[in-house]
C-alpha positions in Angstrom: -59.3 14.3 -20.7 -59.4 10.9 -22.5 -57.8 8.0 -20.6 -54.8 7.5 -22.9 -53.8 11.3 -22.2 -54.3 10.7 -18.4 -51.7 8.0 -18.3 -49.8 9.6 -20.6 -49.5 12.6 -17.8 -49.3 10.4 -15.0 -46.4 8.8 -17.2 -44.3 12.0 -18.1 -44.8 13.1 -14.5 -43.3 9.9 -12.8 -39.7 9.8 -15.1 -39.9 13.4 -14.2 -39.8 12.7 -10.2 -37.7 10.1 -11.2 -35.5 12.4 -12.9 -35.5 15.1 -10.3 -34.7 13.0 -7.7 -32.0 10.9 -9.4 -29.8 14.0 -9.8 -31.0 15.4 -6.1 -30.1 12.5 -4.2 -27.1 11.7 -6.0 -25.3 15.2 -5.3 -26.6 15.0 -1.7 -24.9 11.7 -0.9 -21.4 13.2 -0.1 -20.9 15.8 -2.7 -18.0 16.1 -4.4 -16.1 13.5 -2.0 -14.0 10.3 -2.8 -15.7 6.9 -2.8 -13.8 3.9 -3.4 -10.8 5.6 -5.3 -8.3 2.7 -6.1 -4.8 3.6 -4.7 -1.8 1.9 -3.9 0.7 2.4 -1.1 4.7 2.1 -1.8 6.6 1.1 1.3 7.8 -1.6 3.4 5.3 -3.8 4.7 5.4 -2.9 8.3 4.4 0.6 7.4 2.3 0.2 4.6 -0.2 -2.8 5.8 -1.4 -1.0 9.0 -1.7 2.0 7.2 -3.8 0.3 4.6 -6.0 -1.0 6.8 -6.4 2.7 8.6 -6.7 4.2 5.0 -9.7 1.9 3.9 -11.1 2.7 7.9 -12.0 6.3 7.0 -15.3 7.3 7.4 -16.8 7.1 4.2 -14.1 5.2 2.7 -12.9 7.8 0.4 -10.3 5.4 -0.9 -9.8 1.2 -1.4 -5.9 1.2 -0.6 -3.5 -1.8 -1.6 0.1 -1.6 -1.1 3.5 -2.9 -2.4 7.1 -2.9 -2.0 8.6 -1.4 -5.0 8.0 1.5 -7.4 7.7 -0.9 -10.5 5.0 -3.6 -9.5 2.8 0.3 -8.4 3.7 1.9 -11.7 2.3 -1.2 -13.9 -0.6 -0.9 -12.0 -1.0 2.3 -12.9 -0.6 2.3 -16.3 -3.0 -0.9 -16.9 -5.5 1.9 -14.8 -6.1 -0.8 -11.5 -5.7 2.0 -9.8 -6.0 6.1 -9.7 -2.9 7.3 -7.7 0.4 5.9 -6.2 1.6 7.7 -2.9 5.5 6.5 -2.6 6.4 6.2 1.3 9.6 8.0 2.1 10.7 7.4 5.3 13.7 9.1 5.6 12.0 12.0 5.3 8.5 14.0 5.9 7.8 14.1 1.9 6.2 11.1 0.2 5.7 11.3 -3.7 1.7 11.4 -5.0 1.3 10.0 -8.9 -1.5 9.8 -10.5 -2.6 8.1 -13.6 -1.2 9.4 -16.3 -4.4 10.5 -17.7 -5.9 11.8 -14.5 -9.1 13.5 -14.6 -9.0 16.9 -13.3 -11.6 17.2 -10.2 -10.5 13.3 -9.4 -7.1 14.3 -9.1 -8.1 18.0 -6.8 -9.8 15.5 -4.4 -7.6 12.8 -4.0 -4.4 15.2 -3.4 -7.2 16.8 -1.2 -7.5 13.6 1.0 -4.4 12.6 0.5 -2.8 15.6 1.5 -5.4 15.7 4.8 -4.7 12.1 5.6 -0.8 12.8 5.5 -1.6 16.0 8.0 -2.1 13.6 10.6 1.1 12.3 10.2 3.2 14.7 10.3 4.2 14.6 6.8 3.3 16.1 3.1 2.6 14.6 -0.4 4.2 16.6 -3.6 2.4 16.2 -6.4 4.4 14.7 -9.2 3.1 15.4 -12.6 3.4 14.0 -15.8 3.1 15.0 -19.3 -0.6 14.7 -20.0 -2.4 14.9 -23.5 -6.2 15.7 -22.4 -5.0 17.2 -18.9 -7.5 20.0 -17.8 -10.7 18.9 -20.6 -13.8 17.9 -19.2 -14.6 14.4 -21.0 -17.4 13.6 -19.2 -18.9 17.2 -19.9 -17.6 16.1 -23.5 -19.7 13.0 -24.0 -22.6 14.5 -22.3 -22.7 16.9 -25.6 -22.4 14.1 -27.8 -25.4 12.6 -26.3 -27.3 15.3 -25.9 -26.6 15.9 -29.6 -28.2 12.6 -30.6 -31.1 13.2 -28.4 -31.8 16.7 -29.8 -31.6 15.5 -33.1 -34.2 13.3 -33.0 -36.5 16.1 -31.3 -35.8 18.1 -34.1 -37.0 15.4 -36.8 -39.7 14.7 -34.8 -41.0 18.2 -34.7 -40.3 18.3 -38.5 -41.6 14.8 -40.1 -43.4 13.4 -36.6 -42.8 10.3 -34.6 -42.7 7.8 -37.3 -41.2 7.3 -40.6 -44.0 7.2 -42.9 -42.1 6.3 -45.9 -38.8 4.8 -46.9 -37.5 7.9 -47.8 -38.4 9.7 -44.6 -36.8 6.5 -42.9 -33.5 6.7 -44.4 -33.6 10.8 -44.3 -33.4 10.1 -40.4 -30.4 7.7 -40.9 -28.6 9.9 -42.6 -29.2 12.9 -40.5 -27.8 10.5 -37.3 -25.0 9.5 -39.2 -23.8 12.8 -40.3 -24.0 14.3 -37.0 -22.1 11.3 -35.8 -19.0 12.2 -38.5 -19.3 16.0 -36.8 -18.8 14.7 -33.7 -15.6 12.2 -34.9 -14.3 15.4 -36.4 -14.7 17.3 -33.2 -13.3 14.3 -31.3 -10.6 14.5 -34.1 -9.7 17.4 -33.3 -9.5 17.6 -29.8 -7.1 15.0 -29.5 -4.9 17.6 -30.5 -1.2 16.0 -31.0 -1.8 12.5 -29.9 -1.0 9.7 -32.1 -2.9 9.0 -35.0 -4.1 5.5 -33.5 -5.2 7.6 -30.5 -7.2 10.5 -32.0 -9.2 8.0 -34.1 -10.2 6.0 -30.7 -11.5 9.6 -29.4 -13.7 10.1 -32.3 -14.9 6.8 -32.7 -16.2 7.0 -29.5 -17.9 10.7 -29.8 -19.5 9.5 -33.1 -20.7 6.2 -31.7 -22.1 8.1 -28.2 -23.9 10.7 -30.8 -25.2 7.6 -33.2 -26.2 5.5 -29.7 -28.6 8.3 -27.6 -30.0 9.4 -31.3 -31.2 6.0 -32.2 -32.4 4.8 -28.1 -34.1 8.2 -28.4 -35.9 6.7 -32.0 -37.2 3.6 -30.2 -38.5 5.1 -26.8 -40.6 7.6 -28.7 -41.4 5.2 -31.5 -42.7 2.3 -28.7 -43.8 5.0 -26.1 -44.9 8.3 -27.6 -44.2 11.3 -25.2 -43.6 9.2 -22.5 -41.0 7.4 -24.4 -39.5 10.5 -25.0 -39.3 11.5 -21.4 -37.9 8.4 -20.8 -35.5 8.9 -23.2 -34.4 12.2 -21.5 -34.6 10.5 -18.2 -31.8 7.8 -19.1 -30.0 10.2 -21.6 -30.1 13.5 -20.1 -30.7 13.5 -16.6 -28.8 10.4 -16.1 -25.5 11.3 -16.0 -26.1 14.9 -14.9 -24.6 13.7 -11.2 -21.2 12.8 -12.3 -21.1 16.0 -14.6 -21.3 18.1 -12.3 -19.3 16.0 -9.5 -16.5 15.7 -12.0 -15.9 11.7 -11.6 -17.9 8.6 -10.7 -15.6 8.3 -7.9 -16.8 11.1 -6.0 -20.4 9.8 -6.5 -21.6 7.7 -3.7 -21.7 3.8 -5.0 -25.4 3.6 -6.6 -24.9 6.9 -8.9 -21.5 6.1 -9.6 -22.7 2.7 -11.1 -25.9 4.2 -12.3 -23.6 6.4 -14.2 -21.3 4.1 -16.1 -24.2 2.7 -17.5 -25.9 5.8 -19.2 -23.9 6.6 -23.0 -22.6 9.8 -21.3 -20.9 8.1 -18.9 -19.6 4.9 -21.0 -18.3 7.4 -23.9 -16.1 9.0 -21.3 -15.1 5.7 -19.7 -13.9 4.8 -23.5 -12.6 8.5 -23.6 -10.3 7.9 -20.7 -9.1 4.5 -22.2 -7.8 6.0 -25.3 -6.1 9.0 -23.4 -4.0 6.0 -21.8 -5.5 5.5 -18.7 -5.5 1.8 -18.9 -7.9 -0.9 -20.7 -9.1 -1.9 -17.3 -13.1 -2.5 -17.5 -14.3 -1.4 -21.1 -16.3 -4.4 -21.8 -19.1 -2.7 -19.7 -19.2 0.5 -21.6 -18.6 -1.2 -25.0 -21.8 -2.9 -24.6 -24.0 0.2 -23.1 -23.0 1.9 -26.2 -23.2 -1.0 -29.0 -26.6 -2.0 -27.5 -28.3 1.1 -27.2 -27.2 1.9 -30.9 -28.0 -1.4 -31.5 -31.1 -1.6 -30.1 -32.3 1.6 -31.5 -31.9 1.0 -35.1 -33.9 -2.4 -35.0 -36.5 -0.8 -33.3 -36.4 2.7 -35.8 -36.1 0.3 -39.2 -39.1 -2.6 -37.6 -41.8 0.3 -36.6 -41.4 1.5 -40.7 -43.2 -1.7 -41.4 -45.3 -1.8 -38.5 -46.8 1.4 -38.7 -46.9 2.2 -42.2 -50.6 1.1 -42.4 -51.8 3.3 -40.2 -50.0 6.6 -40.6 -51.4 6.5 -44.2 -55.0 6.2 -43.4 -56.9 9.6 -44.1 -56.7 11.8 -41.2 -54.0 10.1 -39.7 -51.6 13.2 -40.2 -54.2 15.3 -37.9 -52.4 14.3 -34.6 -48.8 15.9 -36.1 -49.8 19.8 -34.7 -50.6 18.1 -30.9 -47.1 16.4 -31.2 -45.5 19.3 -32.0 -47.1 21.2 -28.9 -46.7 18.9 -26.1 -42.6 18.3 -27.6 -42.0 22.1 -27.0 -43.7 21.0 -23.6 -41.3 18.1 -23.2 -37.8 20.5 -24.0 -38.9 23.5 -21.9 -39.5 20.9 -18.9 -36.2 19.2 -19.6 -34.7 23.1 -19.8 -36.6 24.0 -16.4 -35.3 20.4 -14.7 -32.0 20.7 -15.4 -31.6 25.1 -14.0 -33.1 23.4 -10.8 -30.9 20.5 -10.4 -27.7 23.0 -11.1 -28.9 25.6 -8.4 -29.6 22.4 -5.6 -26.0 21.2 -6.5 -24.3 24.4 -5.6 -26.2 24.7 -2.4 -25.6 21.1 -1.1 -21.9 21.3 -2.2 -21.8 24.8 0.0 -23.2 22.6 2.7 -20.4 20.1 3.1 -18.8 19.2 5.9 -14.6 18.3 5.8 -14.2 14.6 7.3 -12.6 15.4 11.1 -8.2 14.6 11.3 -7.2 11.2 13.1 -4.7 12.4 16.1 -1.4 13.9 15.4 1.3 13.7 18.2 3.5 16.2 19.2 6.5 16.9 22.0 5.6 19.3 25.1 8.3 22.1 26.3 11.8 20.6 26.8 12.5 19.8 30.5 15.9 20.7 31.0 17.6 17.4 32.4 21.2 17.4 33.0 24.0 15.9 32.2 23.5 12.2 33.0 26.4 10.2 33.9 25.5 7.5 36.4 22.4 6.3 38.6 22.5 9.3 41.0 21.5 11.2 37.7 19.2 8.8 37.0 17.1 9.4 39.8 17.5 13.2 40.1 15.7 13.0 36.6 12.8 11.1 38.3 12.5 14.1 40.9 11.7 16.5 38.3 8.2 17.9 38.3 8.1 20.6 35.6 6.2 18.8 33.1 3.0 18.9 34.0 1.5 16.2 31.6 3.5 13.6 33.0 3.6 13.6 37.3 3.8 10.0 38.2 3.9 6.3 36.6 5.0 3.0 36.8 6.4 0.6 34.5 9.0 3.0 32.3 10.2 0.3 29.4 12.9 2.1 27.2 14.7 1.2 24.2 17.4 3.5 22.3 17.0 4.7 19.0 19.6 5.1 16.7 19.7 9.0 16.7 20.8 9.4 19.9 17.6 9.3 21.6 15.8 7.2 23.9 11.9 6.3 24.2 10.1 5.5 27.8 6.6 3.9 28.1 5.2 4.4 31.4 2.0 2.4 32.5 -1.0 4.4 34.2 0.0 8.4 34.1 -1.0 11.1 36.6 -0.8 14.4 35.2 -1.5 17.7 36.7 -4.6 19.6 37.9 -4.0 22.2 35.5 -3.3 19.9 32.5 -5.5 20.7 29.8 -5.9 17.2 28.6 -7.2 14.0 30.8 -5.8 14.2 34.6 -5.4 10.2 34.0 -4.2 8.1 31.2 -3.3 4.0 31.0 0.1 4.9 29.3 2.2 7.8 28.2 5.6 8.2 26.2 8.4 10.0 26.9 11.5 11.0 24.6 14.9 11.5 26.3 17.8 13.1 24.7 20.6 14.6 25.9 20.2 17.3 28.7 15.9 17.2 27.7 13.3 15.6 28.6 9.9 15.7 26.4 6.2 13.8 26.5 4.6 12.9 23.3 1.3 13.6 23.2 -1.5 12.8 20.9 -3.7 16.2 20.0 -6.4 14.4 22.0 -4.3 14.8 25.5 -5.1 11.7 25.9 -3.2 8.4 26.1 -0.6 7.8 23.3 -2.0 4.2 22.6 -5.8 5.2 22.5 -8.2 3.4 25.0 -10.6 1.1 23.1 -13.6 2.4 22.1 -15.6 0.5 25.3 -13.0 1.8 27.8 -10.3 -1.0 27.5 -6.6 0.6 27.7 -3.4 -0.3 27.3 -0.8 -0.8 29.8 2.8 -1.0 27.7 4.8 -4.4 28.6 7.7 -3.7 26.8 9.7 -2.1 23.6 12.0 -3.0 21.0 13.2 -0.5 18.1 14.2 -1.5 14.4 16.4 1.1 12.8 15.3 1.3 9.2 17.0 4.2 6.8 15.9 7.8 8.2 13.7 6.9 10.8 13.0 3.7 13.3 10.0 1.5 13.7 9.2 1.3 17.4 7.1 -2.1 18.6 5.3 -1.6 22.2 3.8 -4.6 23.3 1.0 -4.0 26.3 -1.4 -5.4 27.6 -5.3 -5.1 27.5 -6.7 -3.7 30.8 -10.3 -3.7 32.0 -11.2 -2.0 35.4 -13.3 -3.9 37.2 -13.3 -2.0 40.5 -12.1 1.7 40.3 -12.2 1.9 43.9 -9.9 -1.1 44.5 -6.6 -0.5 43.6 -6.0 -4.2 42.3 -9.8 -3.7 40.5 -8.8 -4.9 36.8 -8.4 -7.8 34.9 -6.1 -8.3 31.7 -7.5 -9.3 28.6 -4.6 -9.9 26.3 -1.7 -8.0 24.4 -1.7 -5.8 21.7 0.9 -4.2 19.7 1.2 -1.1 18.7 3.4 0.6 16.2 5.5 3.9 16.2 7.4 5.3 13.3 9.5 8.0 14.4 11.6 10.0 11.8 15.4 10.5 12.5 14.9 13.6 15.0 11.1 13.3 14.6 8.2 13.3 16.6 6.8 9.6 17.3 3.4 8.8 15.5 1.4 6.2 16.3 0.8 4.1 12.8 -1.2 1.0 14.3 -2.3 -0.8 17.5 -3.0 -4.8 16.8 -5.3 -6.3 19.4 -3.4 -9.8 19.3 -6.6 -13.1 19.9 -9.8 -11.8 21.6 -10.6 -10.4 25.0 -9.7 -13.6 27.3 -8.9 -12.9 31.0 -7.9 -16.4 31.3 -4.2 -16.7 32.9 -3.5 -19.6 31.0 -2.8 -18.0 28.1 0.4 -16.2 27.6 0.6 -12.4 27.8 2.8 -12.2 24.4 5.2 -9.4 24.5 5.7 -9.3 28.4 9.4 -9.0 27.5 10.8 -8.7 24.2 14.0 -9.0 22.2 15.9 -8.5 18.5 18.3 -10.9 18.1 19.3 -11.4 14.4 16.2 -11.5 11.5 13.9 -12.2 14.7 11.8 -10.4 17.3 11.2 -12.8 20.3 7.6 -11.6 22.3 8.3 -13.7 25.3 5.0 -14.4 26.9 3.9 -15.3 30.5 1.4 -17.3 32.6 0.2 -19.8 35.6 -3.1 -21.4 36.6 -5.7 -19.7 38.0 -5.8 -19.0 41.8 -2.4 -20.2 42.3 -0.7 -20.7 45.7 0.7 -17.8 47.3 3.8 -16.6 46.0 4.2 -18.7 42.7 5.3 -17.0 39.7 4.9 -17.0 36.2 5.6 -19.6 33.4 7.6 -18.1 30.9 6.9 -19.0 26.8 8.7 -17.4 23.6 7.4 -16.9 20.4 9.3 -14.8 17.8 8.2 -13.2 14.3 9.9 -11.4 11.5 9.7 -7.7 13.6 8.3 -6.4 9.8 5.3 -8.6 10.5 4.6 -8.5 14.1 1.3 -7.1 14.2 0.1 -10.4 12.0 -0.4 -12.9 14.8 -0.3 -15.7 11.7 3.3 -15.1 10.9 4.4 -15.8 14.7 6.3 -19.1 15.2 6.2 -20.7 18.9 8.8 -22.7 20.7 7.8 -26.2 21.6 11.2 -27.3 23.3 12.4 -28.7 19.9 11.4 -26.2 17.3 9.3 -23.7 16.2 5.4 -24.6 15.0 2.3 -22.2 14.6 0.4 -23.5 17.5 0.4 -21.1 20.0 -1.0 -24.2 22.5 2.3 -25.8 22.0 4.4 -23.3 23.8 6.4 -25.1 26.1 7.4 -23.5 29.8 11.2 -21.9 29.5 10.9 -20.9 33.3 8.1 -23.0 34.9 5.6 -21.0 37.1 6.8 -22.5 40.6 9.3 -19.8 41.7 9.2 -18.1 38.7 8.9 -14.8 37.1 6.7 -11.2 37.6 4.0 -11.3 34.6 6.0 -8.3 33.3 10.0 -9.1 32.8 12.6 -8.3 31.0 14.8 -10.5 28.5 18.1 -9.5 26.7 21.1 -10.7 25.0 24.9 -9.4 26.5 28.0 -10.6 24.9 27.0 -13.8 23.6 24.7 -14.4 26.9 20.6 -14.1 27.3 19.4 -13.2 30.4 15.9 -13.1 32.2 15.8 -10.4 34.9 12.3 -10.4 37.3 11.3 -10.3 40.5 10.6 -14.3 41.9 7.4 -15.4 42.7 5.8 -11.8 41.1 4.3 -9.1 43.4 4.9 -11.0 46.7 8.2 -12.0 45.9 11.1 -10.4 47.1 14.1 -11.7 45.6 16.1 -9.8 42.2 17.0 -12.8 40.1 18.3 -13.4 37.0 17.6 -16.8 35.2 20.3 -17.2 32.2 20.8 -19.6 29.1 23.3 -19.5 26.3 20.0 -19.2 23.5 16.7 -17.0 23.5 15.1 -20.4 23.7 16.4 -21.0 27.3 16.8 -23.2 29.0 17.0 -20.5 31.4 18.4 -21.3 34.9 18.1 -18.8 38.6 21.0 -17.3 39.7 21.4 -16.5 43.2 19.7 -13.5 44.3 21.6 -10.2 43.2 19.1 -8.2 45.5 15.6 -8.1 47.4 12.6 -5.7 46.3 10.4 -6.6 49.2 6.6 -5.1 48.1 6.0 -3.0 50.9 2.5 -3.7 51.3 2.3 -3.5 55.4 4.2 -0.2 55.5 1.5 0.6 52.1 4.4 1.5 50.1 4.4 -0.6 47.0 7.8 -1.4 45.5 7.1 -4.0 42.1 7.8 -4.8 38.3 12.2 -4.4 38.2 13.0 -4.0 34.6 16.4 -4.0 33.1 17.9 -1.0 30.5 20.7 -2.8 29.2 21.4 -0.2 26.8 21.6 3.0 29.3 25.0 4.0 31.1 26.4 0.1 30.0 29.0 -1.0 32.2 30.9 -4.7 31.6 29.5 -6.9 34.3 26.6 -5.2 35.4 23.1 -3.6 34.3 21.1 -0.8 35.2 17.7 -1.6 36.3 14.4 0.3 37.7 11.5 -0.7 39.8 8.0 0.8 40.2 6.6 2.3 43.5 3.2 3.2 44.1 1.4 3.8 47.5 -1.5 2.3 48.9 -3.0 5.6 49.9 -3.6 7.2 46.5 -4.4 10.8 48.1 -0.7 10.6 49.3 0.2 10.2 45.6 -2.0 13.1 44.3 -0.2 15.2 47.1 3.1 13.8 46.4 3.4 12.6 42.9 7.0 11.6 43.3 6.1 8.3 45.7 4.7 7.2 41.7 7.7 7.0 39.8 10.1 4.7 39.2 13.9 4.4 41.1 16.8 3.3 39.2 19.9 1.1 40.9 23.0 -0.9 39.1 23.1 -4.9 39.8 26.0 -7.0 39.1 25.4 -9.6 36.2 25.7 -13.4 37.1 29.0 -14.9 36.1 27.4 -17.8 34.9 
């Protein structure tokens, strides 16, 4: 073999590895799957940012998700083709609205209602499909385009089977110009014709751009052969043929993994259909790119077809020089069977690997366990017959129990660390849990993991719930749950645990609905440092504002002192974005959180978990003084949410208990249950000191409910 046919082998037989392995690898990164689909979210902020941030969170990031607040500002991004699909948030219902652009490619739009619809599963809810008139709905453009190209490339096979590599003579030269340019008008006239009834404007776009894809490949398929002989030609198959064969038979660059999706929009295949999908009105967004693919390889080729004329016109018409034509002819019939071969081989790996795909696992979906008849409940007595139940077994003992009222009748109660029974399928032990209260039920939401309904952290941190506040928005109610971040430290010491900082977490919860957790905000980083305020150890809605009133003292403080108290308060749309919050320096609000100023100072003063509210003009602060070891019930009052708040004489004692190891601690108020002029119900937390008493005898963890007598001042 001489050397020039060696490398000539070695040559063909690289582009077609390279080949191979281009279209191989490209199906077998996440066949068929989204990548980076452009999408917007419709909805108020407070739903739509933290489920933005979850959407662009998936594994695999199937979609980039923006949002807005109104229909318009998402449908103008749509039609300039920014983005691929609107999905319209409607909260006063389980249905949201999916659009997509209005000239959606077919297996683009299967898999984003696909995801969509999966991703809307684990909400409880469903996307309709809305569809709109569409002029190329249902054809294959890419599949299109591909043909056109192909037809150039064949073309040029054919001439050089016919007349050779070269154009020997002027003639022969333009001969090959005019076959590319008549195959070029057939493919306008098929593109002509397939635009069917669209405007006139539109139909001649579609052909211009199947007659320029045809006149591109044909003459980049001229100069590789011209400049590299066979090789060339492979080369040429490489770039045209095998090069978009991915997103052909994916459907869309978007369901390519990132390197063959851009590898793709830069082969003529795949810039002809980008152009295609322009003219069918999918917006104008990014055709420069494609534009110059397709201009330069057509460009490119013709230079290079008309300059070898000249340069090689000496030397195809020495004698002989027409004895290499028959060896051409052979090793082309070579080159197409190959090409024929490669491409049955890359089609039968595709449908294997996309037979071997694996659906993305669901996020958690909560859900209500069997009601618990309650009875009527009419006054505290009730209250704490309630507490005595033990039928539901995924909820047996807790402390804390924060509750707000929602505006369908209902009522929602966070409890802190939850014992559940032996024969609960889920976790025995959870940092929080939520129950939902209506009348003469009783219900726990759970997530489908059984586990907590504000998700430990992924390195064990959990989240025990401070306080919660509900915004009553039109067919449904955003619930805010401040807690705190809790490390154990020492799980054989019942004080073994150190708080790190708040969080918030986020609940919509449809008018009659189930709950579902939409976003939990770790608020700064992990900082066990007292100092700092625990933001949202009480919390209020007063107004346009949400005040997170926040507490804390010195390090290793005497025995018996208190909390400081601080306020901060926030837009409640906006509460999981820390930047938005204002803080109260004793004169006004500033974004410093340093600034803070003390409300309630720390000598005497409040448990680390409180509770603040607003009655008849009035704000009070209702706590245990001097926290844990404390024993007085004291409310501090002001005539503002800014204090300053002054004690009140004692309207009760809560001694801990700790000698008799009976714990009593953290009184809470629920100004909005059985309301009574003059006085409030409230609830404590007991606990034991002997926590085999408390697996025996759940009901020494749960929380007891009396009425106290509001200051008159």
């Amino acid at each position: 073999m001489r050397p020039g046919s060696r490398r000539e082998v070695v040559l063909c037989a690289v582009f077609v590895l390279i080949a191979l392995g281009w279209i191989v690898t490209g199906l077998r990164a996440d066949p068929g799957e989204l990548h980076d689909a452009p999408v917007v979210l419709v909805g108020p902020d407070v739903v739509t940012v933290p489920l933005v941030k979850q959407v662009n969170a998936v594994p695999g990031r199937p979609f980039s998700a923006g949002a807005v607040d109104n229909r318009t500002e998402a449908a103008e991004l749509l039609e300039r083709g920014d983005v691929v699909a609107e999905l319209d948030i409607d909260l006063s219902g389980t249905q949201d609205e999916l659009r997509l652009a209005t000239a959606h490619r077919p297996a683009l739009a299967r898999a984003i209602q696909a995801e969509v619809t999966r991703i809307e599963k684990t909400r409880g809810r469903t996307a309709v499909l809305t569809e709109p008139p569409d002029r190329l709905e249902g054809r294959p453009l890419s599949w299109v385009t591909f043909a056109t190209a192909l037809a150039g490339f064949l073309l040029v096979c054919v001439v050089s089977l016919v007349w050779g590599p070269f154009a020997r003579t002027l003639p022969r030269l333009l001969a090959r110009l005019t076959a590319l340019a008549a195959l070029s008008v057939g493919a306008g006239v098929f593109g002509w014709l397939l635009a069917g009834p669209a405007p006139a404007g539109e139909r001649m776009l579609v052909a211009s751009v199947l007659a320029a894809t045809v006149i591109a490949a044909g003459a980049l398929t001229f100069a590789c052969e011209i400049i590299g002989g066979l090789p060339g030609l492979l080369l040429a198959a490489t770039v045209i043929v095998a090069g978009p064969v991915p997103l052909l038979l994916a459907g869309d660059r978007l369901l390519l993994a990132d390197a063959w999706a851009f590898g793709s929009r830069w082969t003529i295949a795949g810039a002809g259909e980008s152009l295609l999908w322009a003219a069918s009105g999918d917006g104008v967004t990014g055709i420069a790119q494609p534009v110059v693919t397709i201009a330069g390889s057509a460009l490119l080729g013709l230079v290079v077809l008309v300059a070898m004329r000249w340069l090689v016109r000496v030397d195809v018409e020495r004698p002989g020089a027409l004895a290499s034509v028959r060896p051409w002819r052979r090793t082309l019939g070579l080159v197409l069977v190959s090409a024929t071969c490669l491409t049955i081989l890359a089609t039968a790996l595709t449908s294997a690997l996309h037979s071997e795909a694996v659906p993305r696992p669901l996020a958690s979906l909560a859900s209500t366990t069997q009601c618990v008849p309650a009875g009527p409940v009419e006054d505290v007595d009730d209250l704490n017959r309630i507490t005595r139940l033990r039928a539901e077994p995924a909820l047996q003992g807790g402390d804390v129990g924060v509750s707000a009222h929602l505006s369908d009748g209902r009522s929602i109660w966070m409890f802190g660390d939850t014992l559940r029974d032996k024969k609960f399928s889920g976790a025995g032990f959870v940092r929080n849990s939520m129950l939902l209260v209506e009348p003469d039920c009783l219900q726990v939401v759970l997530p489908e993991s059984g586990g907590a309904i504000i998700p430990d952290r992924g390195d064990g941190v959990g989240y025990w719930p401070m306080s919660v506040t509900t915004l009553d928005k039109p067919g449904y109610a955003l619930v805010v749950v401040a807690a705190q971040r809790v490390r154990t430290t020492d799980s054989d010491d019942a004080f073994g645990f150190e708080a790190l900082g708040p969080a918030i977490a986020q609940f919509v919860v449809p008018d009659g609905g189930v709950p579902q957790l939409i976003a939990v905000t770790d608020i700064g980083a992990d900082d066990a440092d007292t100092r700092r305020p625990m933001w949202g150890a009480a919390a209020a809605v007063s107004g346009k504002w949400l005040y997170l009133y926040g507490t804390a003292r010195e390090p290793d403080p005497p025995l018996g002192t208190g909390f400081a108290l601080h306020v901060a308060r926030v837009a409640p749309d906006h509460v999981a974005d820390p930047d938005r919050w204002t803080y109260w320096d004793g004169t006004g609000w500033n974004k410093r959180p340093g600034s803070s100023s003390e409300l309630i100072p720390a000598t005497d003063g409040v448990s680390q978990t409180l509770s603040v509210f607003e009655r008849d003009g009035r704000w009070y602060a209702f706590s245990k003084s001097d926290e844990f070891l404390g024993d007085d019930l004291v409310f501090w009052t002001s005539s503002s949410p800014t204090g300053p708040f002054r004690a009140q004489p004692p309207v009760g004692t809560l001694p801990s208990g700790v000698a008799r190891g009976e714990l009593r601690y953290m009184p809470l108020a629920h100004p909005d249950i059985l309301e009574q002029p003059g006085s409030v119900i409230v609830s404590y937390s007991r606990n034991s000191t002997d926590f085999g008493a408390v697996l025996r005898n759940p009901l020494l963890y749960r929380p007891k409910f009396i009425r106290v007598d509001l200051p008159d001042r």
